[in-house]
C-alpha positions in Angstrom: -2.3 10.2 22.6 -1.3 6.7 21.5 0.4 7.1 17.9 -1.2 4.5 14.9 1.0 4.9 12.4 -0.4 2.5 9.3 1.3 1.3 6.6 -0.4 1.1 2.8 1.3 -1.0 0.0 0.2 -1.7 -3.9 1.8 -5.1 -4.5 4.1 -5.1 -8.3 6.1 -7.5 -9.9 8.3 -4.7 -11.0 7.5 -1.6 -8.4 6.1 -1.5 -4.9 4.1 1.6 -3.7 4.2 2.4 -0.3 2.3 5.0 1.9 2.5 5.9 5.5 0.0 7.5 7.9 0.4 10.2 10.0 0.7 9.4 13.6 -2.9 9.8 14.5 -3.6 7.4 11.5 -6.3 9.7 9.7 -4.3 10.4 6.9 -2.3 8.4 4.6 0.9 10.2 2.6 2.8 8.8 -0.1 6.4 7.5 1.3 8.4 5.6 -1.2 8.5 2.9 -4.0 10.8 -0.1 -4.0 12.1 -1.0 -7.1 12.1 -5.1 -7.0 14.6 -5.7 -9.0 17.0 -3.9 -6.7 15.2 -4.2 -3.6 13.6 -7.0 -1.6 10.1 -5.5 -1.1 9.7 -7.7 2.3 12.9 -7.1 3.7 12.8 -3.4 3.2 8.6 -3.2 4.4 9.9 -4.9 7.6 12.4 -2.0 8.1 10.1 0.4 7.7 7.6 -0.8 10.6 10.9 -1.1 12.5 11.7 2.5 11.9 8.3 3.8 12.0 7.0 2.1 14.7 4.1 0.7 12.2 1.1 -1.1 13.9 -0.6 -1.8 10.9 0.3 -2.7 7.4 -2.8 -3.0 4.7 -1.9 -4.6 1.4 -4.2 -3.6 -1.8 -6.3 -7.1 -2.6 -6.8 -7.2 -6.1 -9.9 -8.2 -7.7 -11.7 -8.0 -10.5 -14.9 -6.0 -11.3 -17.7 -8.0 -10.1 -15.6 -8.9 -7.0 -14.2 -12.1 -7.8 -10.1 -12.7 -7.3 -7.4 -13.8 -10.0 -4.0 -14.4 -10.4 -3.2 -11.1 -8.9 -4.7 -11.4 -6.3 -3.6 -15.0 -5.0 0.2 -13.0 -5.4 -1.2 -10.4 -3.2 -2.5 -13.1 -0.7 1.3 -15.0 -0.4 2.7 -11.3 -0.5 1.0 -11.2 2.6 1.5 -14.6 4.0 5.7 -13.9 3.9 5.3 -10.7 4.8 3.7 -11.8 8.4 6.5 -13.9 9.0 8.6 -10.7 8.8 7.2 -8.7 11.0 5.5 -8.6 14.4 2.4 -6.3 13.7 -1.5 -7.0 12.1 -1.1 -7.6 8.2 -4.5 -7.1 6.8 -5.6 -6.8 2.8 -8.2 -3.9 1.6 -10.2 -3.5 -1.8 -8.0 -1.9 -4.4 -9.9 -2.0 -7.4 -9.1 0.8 -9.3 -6.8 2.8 -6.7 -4.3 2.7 -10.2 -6.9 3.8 -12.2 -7.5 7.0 -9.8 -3.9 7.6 -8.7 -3.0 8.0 -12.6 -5.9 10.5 -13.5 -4.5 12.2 -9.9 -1.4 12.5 -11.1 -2.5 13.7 -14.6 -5.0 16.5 -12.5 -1.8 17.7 -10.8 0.0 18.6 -13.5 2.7 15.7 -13.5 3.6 14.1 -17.1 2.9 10.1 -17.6 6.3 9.0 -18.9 7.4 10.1 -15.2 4.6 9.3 -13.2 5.3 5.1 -12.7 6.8 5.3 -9.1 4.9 8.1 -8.5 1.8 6.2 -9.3 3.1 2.9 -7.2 3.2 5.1 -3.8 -0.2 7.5 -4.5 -2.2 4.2 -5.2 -0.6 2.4 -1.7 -1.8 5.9 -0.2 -5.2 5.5 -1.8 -5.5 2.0 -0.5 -4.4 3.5 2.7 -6.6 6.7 3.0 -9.5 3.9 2.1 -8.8 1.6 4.9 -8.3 4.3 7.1 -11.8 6.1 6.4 -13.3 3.1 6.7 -14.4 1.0 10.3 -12.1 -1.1 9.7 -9.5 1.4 10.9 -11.6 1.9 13.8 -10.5 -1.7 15.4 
């Protein structure tokens, strides 16, 4: 069986969430966050579908409420534009309205305190971006 290992990331200015499938790409697991002061997010994304053999990467599009984009997502939108010229495999963007919102309250459900949740919330919102993209037909392409 061919392996479709996926990558999920939840664009920041300060932190970068990123989640990994497994290698049948049905579920998506928290992998890291990449602190951008330190870290450039592209560089170190491209080394991870080096090292992981990634044949997708789906970056969370943010909009607003009724559906319409902002600021936000126009970032998200050249996020992705770079990060195609880094790296040989599809880029594509999913719905991430409230993936935050829900990764926080997760969080909060399992036990784990606020005031050491932020990079913890960064990688379980890219993995709710990815679990959504992957459950959806679009992961059937």
């Amino acid at each position: 069986m061919e392996n479709k290992r996926i990558l999920g990331i939840d664009t920041g200015d300060a932190r970068v969430g990123v989640a990994l499938s497994d290698d049948l790409g049905m579920l998506a697991h928290p992998l890291e966050t990449i602190e951008t002061a330190r870290t450039n997010p592209l560089d170190r994304i491209a080394a991870i579908v080096a090292e992981r053999g990634v044949t997708v990467v789906v970056v969370g599009m943010p909009r607003n409420m009724d559906g319409t984009s902002g600021p936000a997502a126009e970032k998200a939108r050249a996020f992705m534009e770079k990060l195609r010229e880094k790296v040989s495999c599809r880029v594509v963007s999913w719905d991430e309205r409230l993936t935050t919102v829900s990764a926080q309250r997760n969080l909060r459900e399992a036990g784990h305190k606020a005031k050491n949740q932020r990079s913890m919330i960064d990688q379980a919102a890219a993995q709710i971006i990815l679990q959504g993209w992957l459950d959806s037909a679009g992961a059937a392409e």
